[in-house]
C-alpha positions as CSV (number, residue, x, y, z in Angstrom):
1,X,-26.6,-26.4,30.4
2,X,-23.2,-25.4,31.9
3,X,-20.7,-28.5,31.9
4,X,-18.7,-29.8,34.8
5,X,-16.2,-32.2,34.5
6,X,-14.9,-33.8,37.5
7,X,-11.7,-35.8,38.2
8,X,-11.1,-38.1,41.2
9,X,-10.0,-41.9,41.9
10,X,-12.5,-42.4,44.9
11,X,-15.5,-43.7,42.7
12,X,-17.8,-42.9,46.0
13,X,-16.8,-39.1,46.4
14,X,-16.8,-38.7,42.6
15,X,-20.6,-40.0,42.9
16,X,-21.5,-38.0,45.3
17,X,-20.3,-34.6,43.9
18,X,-21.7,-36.0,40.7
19,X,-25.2,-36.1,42.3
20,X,-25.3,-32.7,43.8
21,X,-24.3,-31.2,40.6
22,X,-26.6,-33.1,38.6
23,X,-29.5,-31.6,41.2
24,X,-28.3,-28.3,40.6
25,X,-29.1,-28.8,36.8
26,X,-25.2,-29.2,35.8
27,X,-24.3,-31.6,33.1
28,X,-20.9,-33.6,34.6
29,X,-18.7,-35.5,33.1
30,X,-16.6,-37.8,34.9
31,X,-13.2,-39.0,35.3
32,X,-11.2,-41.9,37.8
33,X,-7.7,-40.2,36.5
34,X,-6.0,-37.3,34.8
35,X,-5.1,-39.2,31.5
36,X,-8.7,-39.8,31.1
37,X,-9.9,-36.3,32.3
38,X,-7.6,-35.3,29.4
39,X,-9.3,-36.9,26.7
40,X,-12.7,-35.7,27.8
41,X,-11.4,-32.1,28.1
42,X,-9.6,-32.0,24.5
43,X,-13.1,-33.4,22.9
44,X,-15.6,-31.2,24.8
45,X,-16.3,-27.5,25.6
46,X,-16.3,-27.1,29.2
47,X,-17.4,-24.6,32.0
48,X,-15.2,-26.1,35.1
49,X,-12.9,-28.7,36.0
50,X,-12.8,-30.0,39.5
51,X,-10.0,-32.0,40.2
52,X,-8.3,-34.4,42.6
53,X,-4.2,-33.8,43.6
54,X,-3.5,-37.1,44.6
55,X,-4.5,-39.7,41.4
56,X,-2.6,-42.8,40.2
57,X,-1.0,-42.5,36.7
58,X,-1.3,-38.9,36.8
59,X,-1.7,-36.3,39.5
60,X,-3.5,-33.3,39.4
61,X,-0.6,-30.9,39.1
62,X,0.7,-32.7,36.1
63,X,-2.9,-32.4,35.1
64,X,-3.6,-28.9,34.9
65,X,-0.6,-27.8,33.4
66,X,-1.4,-30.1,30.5
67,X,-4.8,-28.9,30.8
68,X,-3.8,-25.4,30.2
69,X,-2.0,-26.2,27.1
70,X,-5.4,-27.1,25.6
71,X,-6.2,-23.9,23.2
72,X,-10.0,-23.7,24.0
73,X,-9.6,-24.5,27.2
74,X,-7.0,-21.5,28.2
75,X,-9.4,-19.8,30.3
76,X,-11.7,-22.7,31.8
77,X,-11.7,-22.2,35.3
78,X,-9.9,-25.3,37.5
79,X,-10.4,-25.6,41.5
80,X,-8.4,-28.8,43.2
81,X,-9.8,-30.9,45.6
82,X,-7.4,-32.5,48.2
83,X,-6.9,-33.3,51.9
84,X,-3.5,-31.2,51.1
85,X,-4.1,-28.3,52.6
86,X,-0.9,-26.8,53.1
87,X,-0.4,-23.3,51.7
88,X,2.6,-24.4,49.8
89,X,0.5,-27.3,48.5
90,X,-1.9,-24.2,47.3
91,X,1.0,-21.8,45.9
92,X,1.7,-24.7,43.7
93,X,-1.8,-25.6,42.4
94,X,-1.9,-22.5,42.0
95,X,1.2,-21.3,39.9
96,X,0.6,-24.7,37.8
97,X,-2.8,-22.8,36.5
98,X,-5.4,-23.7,38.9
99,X,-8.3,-21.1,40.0
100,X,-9.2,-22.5,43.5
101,X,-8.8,-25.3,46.2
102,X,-10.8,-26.8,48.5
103,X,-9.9,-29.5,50.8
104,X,-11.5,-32.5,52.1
105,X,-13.8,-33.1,53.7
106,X,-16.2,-30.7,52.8
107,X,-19.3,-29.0,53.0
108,X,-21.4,-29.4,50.1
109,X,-23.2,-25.7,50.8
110,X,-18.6,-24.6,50.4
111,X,-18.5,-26.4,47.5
112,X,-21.4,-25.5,45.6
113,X,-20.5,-21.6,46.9
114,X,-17.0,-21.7,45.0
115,X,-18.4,-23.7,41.9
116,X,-20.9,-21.0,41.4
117,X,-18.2,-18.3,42.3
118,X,-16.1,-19.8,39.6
119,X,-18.8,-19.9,37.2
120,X,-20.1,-16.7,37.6
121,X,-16.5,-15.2,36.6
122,X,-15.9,-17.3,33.9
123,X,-19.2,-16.3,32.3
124,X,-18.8,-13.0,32.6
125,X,-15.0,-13.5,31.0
126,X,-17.0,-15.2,28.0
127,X,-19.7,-12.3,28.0
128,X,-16.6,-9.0,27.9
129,X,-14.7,-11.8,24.6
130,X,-18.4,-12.0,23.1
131,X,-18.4,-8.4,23.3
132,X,-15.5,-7.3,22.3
133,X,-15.3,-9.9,19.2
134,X,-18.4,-8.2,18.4
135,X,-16.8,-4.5,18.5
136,X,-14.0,-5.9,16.5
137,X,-16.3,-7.6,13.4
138,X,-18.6,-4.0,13.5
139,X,-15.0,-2.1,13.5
140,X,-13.7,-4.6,10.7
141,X,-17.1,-4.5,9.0
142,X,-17.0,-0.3,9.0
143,X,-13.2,-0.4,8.2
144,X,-14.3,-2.5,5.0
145,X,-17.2,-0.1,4.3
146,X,-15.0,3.1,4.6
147,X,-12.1,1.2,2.5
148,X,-14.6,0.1,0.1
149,X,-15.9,3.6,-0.4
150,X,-12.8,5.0,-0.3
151,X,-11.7,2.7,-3.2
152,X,-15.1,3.5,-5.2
153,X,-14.1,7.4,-4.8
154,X,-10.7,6.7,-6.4
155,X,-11.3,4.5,-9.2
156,X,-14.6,7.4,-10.0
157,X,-11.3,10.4,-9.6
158,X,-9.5,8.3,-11.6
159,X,-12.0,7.7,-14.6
160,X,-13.0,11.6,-14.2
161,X,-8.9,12.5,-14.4
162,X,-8.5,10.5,-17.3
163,X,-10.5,12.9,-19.1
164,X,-7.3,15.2,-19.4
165,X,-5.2,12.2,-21.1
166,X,-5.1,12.0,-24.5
167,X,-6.4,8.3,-25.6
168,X,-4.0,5.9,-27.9
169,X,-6.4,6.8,-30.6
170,X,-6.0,10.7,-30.8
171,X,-1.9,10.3,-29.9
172,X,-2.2,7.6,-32.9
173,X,-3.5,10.1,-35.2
174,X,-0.4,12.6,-34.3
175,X,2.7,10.4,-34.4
176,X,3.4,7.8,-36.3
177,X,5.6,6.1,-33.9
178,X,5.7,6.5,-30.1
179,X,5.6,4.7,-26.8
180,X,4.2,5.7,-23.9
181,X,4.8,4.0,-20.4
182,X,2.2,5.8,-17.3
183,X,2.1,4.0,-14.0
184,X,1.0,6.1,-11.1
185,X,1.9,5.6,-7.3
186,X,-1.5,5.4,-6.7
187,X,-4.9,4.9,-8.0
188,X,-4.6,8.7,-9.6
189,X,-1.4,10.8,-10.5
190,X,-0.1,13.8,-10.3
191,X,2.2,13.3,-13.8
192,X,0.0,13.3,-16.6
193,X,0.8,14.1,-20.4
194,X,-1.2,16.3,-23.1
195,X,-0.9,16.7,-26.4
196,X,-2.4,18.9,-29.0
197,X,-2.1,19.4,-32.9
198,X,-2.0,23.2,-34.3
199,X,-1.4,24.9,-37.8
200,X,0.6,21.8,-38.4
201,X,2.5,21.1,-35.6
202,X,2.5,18.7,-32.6
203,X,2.9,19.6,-29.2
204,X,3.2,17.3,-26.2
205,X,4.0,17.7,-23.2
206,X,4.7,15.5,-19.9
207,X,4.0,16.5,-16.2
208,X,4.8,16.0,-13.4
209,X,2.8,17.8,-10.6
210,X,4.0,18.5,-6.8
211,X,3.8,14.8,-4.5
212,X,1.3,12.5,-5.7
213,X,-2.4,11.1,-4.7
214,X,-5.6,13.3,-4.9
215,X,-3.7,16.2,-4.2
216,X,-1.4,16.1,-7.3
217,X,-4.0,14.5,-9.4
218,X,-6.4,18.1,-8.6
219,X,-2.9,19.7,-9.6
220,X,-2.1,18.1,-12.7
221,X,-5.7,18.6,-13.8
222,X,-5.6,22.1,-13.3
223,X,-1.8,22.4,-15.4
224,X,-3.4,20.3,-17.9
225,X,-6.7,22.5,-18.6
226,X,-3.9,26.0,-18.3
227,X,-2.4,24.7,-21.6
228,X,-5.2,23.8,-22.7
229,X,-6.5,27.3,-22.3
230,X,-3.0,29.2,-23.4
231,X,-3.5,26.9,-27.2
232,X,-7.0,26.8,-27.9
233,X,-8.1,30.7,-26.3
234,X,-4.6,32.7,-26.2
235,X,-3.7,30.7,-29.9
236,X,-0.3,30.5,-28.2
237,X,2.1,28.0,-30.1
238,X,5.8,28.2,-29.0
239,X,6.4,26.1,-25.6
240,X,8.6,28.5,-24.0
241,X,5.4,31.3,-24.3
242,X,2.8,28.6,-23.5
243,X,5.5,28.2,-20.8
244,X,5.3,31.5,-19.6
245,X,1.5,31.8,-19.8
246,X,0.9,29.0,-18.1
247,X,3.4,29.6,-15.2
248,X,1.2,33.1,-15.0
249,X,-2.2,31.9,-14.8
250,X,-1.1,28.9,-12.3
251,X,0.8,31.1,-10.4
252,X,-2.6,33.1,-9.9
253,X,-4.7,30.1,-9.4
254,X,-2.8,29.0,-6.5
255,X,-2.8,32.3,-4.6
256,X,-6.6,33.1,-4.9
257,X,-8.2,33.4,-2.0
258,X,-6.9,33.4,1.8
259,X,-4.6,30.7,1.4
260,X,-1.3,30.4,-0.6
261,X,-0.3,26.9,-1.5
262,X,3.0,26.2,-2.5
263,X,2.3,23.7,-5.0
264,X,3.5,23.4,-8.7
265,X,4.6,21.6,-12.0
266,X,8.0,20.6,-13.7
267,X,7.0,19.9,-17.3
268,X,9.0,19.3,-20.5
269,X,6.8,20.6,-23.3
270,X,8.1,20.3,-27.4
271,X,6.5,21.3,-30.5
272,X,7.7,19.1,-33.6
273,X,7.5,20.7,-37.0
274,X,7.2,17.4,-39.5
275,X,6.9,19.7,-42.5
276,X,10.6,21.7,-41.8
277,X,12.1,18.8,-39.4
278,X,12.6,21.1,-36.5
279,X,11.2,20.9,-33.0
280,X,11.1,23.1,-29.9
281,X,11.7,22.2,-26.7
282,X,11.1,24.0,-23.6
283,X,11.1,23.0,-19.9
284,X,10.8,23.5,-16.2
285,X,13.2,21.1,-14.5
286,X,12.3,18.5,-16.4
287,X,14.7,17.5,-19.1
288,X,14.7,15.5,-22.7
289,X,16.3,13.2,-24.3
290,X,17.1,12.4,-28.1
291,X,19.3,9.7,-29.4
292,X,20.2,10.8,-33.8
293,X,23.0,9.3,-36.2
294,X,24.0,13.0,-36.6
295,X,26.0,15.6,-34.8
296,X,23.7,18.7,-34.3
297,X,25.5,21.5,-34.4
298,X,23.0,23.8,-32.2
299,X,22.7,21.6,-29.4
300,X,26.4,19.5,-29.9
301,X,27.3,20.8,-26.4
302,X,24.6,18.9,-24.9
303,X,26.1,15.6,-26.0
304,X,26.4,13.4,-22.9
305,X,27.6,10.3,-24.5
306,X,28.5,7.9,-28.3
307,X,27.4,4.5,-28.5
308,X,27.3,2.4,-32.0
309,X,28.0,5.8,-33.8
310,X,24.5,7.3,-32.1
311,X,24.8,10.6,-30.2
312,X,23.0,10.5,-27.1
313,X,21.4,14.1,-26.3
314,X,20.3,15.7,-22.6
315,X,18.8,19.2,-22.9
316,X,17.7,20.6,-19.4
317,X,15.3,22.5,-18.6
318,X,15.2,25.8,-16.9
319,X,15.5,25.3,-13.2
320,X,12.7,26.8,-11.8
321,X,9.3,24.7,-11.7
322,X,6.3,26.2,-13.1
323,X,3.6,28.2,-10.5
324,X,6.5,29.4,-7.6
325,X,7.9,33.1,-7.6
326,X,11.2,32.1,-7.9
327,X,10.4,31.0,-11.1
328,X,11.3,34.5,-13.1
329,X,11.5,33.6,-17.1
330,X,14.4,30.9,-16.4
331,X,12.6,28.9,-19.3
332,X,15.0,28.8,-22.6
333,X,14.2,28.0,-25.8
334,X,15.6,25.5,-27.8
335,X,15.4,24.9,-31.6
336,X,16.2,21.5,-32.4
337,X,16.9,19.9,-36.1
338,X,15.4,16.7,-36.7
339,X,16.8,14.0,-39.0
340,X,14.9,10.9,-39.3
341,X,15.1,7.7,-37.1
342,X,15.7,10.5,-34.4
343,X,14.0,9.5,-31.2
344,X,13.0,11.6,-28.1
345,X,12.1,10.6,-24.9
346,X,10.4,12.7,-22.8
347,X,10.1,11.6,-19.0
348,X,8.9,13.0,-15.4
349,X,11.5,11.7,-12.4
350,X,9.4,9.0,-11.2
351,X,11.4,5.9,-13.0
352,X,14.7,7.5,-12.1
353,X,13.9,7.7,-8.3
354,X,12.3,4.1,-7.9
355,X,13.9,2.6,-5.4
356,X,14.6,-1.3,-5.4
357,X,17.4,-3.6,-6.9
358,X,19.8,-6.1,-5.1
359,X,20.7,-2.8,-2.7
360,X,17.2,-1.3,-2.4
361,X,18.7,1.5,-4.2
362,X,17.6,4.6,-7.1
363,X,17.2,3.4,-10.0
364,X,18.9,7.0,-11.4
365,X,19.6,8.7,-14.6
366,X,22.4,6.8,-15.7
367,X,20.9,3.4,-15.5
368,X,18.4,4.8,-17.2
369,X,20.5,6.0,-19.8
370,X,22.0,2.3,-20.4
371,X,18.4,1.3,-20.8
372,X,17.9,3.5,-23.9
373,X,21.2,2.7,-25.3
374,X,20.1,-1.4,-24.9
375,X,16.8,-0.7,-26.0
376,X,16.6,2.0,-29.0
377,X,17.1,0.0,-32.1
378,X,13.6,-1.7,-31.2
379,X,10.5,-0.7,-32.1
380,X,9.4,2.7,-30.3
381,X,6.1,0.0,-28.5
382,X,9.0,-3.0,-28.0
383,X,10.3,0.0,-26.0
384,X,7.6,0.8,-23.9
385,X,7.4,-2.6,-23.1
386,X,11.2,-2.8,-22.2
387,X,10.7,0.3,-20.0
388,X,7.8,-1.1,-17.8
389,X,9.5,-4.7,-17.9
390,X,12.9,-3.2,-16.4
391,X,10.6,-0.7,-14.1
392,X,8.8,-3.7,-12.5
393,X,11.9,-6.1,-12.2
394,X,14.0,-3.2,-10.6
395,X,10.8,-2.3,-7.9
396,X,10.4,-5.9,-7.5
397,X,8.6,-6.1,-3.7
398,X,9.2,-1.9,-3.2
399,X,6.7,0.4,-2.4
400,X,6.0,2.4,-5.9
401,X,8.3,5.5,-4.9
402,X,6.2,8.4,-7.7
403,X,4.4,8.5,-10.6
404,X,6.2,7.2,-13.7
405,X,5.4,8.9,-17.1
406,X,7.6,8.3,-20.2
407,X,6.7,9.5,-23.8
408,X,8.8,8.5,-26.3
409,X,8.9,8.9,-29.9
410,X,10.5,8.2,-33.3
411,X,10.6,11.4,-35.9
């Protein structure tokens, strides 16, 4: 039953239209002033408001104004009912929030004609709100769905990518002490790292993969299972000519077909001899790092800085990235003597170019630098921890720029 609730200080008109509403089958409530119309209307859900001008204590300008501040009551429709019946006394009713105004006396056939006028749009306002807070919960409620299934895909790509990963238990059976610090942009990545043990040497490699999302992830599976492929079928052993191979066979994969993609792979890939403390390093712009007590006399031109009488190493690699044309053997070779407590770290760009700190700025290569040099005296998996700790706290609130991928260990 639609509710009515009228406001006016003659008892014996508020009767009367009280009565012809009731035999209509309305349900009125009843006011003698605006104050008290107010309380009835912040208590009850109404349908209309029909409303005196001139009241004691309030009138029924000062009424409907306050009326419209009422939340739920925002779109109730309001008709005065006045012997003003001036059209300035109407512009104003009518600018104060009221929907319609009838003046006294009147016909109770007039009346009843604009209460059901009034009505009528008002229910067919509720009816288009029902409606369309119905299209927005079965949007939100498909939204979730799509998300949700969305999210399920992921975190299934993600258990199915880390199939390519070497697990803590098989990179514990090949070095004795490393760190390893892998936090992707998203739910997959498109750096990964891969290691392998052959005739008595250890190779590892990290990579980082063109952009980042499903598209890399794909990517960096596919660069994973190529070395794979050029150690355990080609029996290929040095990184530069794993390099090489790989570079070939990617280079192929990604111009099959109709359609060539311009998608590749920077990698830094070593091969550590334990047995004649030497390692390899090769790399496509993607560089490492060592830290020794010793001046290597091979490699002494790529010191980049002394601190507490440790030399602090940057070998590049070559810079072309692995699966373009351009890229045209610029892989070199490095052989590297090892002397123990000598510690490598081997990273993709992703910690370097997170963005965040005081000035929302890069992290870059030489705060990264003064990390290691803060950092290297402590255990290689107090170190990992150091590196996500300072990785987090420099992000702070940021969007996660790349995928971050550091491999560090101590020979």
């Amino acid at each position: 039953m639609r509710k009515i609730l009228i406001i006016e200080d003659d008892i014996a008109l508020q009767e009367t239209i009280c009565e012809l509403l009731e035999m209509k089958e309305f349900h009125v409530e009843k006011a003698s002033n605006g104050i008290e119309g107010l309380e009835i209307a912040s208590s009850k859900v109404l349908d209309l408001v029909i409303c005196d001008v001139n009241m004691p204590l309030m009138n029924g300008y000062e009424t409907v104004k306050k009326f419209r501040e009422l939340e739920h009551n925002v779109h109730v429709p309001f008709m005065f009912l006045s012997a003003l019946s001036t059209m300035g006394d109407l512009r104003v009713g009518m600018d104060l929030g009221a929907d319609d105004f009838i003046t006294k006396p009147f016909e109770n056939n007039e009346l009843l004609k604009i209460v059901n006028r009034l009505l009528s749009k008002y229910s067919k306002l509720k009816d288009r709100e029902v409606r369309l807070l119905d299209a927005l919960v079965t949007d939100d409620i498909y939204t979730h769905s799509k998300l949700k299934s969305y999210e399920d895909s992921m975190e299934r790509a993600k258990v199915v990518q880390s199939t390519i990963f070497p697990t803590r238990v098989e990179l514990d059976r090949l070095f004795k002490e490393y760190g390893l610090f892998h936090s992707p942009k998203e739910i997959v990545s498109g750096d990964f790292y891969w290691a392998r043990a052959i005739d008595g040497k250890k190779l590892i490699a990290v990579g980082d993969c063109t952009g980042h999302g499903i598209p890399a992830a794909l990517m960096s599976m596919v660069c994973s299972n190529m070395l794979s492929i050029c150690v355990d079928h080609f029996n290929l052993q040095r990184p530069k000519e794993i390099l090489d191979r790989v570079n070939d066979l990617v280079s192929d994969f990604m111009s099959s077909g109709n359609v060539t993609l311009s998608d590749g792979m920077d990698i830094a890939l070593c091969s550590i001899d334990y047995e004649n403390n030497t390692m390899l390093f090769s790399g496509a712009k993607q560089p490492i790092y060592i830290i020794s007590d010793h001046v290597k006399i091979n490699i002494s031109d790529h010191i980049k800085s002394i601190f507490d009488n440790a030399y602090f190493y940057k070998i590049k690699g070559g810079i072309g990235s692995i699966g373009f044309s351009d890229y045209e053997n610029e892989i070199e070779e490095h052989i590297i003597e090892l002397n123990k407590g000598d510690q490598v770290y081997i990273t993709s760009d992703g910690f370097c170019d997170q963005f965040g700190g005081e000035n929302d700025k890069k992290y870059k290569v030489k705060r990264f630098v003064d990390l290691i040099q803060k950092t290297y005296k402590k255990p290689m998996c107090d170190q990992e921890k150091e590196f996500e700790n300072s990785f987090l706290e420099w992000k702070g609130e940021n969007e996660h720029t790349d995928d971050v991928t550091i491999f560090s260990l101590k020979f």
